[in-house]
C-alpha positions, 0 to 999 in steps of 0.5 A: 752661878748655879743654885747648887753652886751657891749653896757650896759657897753658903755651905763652905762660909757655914764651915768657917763660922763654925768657928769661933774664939773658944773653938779654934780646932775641930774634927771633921766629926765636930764640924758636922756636927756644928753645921749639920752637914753631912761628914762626905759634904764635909770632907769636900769642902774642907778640901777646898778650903784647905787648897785655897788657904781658908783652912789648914788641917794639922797633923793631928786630923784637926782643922783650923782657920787658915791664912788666907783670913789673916790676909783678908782681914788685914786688907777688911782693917786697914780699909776701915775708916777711923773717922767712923769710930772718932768723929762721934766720940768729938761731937759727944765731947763737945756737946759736955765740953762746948769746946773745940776737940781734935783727934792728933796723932804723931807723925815724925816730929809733928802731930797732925789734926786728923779729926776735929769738931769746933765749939758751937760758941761764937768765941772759940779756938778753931782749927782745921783737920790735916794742919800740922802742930809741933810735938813740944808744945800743947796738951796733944803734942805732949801727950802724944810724945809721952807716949811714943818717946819713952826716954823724954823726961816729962814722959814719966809723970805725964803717963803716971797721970794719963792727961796733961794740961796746957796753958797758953804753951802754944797760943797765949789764949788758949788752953787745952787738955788731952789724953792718950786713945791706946787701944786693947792691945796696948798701942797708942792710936793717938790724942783726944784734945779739948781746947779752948780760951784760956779765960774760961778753962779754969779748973772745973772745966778742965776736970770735965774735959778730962773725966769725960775725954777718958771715958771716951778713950776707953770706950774707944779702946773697945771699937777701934780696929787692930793696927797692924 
């Protein structure tokens, strides 16, 4: 590419950061203006934009972003590694829990061990990432079916609370306390999990796993990606 054809691109790339959550339109006289680029340089852009679905100019002479972004930005998401945003989130809680944690979500009539860091304690309730878990029974599988089967009974009470609690549901030694990662367009992304031996999980322990996990679920809210 020639310099004079990459400075179209950087030009053209200048155009569409103009614009912005609070400038969603403009005339060709603002984007001039934004870009400090002549209205003739404009014009030939913008048209090549709009030919290639990066803009769309309305009826009323006023350019907005096109749907060529929208494609893009799906495929930029949907490539988005979730662990990027998860696994420090699970290796903060464990380091104020000193318990295993794990990132569930619901598949079918199951919930799969998508991400997990073990408790550095010597006794500790271990699990891999990708073992699959029943929905009836333990803290995540709780949570995850209050929060995608509206109708369940105990859904109710589980979403008034926003954590549940299990004790020996599934292992007889094992405890655990999970609450939902919903993110800001209020969809459930899945559960954070602390678990441990039942003989240590006592009441304190249980409230500093939950206060912690839903800071932690809530600053999540704020990074992950949109799910499409």
């Amino acid at each position: 590419m020639t310099r004079d054809g990459a400075e179209s691109v950087e030009r053209a790339l200048n155009i569409l950061r103009a614009f912005s959550e609070t400038r969603r339109e403009m005339s060709l006289t603002e984007i001039s203006q934004s870009t400090g680029l002549y209205k003739s340089t404009v014009l030939r852009l913008t048209a090549s934009l709009e030919a290639c679905g990066f803009l769309q100019r309305g009826e009323d002479k006023l350019y907005r972003l096109g749907p060529e972004l929208w494609r893009l930005g799906a495929i930029y998401r949907r490539g988005l590694d979730l662990g990027e945003f998860i696994r420090p989130v699970l290796r903060r809680l464990v380091d104020t829990t000193q318990e295993s944690v794990s990132f569930y979500v619901r598949d079918g009539d199951e919930r799969i061990c998508l991400y997990r860091q073990n408790s550095p304690r010597a006794v500790r309730h271990h699990l891999e990432e990708g073992e699959r878990l029943p929905l009836d029974r333990g803290a995540a599988g709780r949570v995850l079916r209050a929060y995608t089967a509206p109708k369940w009974p105990l859904g109710a009470q589980i979403r008034e609370d926003g954590f549940y609690i299990s004790l020996g549901e599934r292992d007889a030694d094992v405890a655990a306390a999970s609450v939902p990662v919903i993110d800001n367009a209020g969809r459930l992304r899945g559960a954070l999990s602390v678990s441990g031996l039942r003989s240590r999980f006592d009441t304190k322990a249980q409230h500093l796993a939950i206060e912690a996990m839903k800071m932690e679920a809530a600053r999540l809210a704020d990074h992950l990606p949109a799910s499409d």
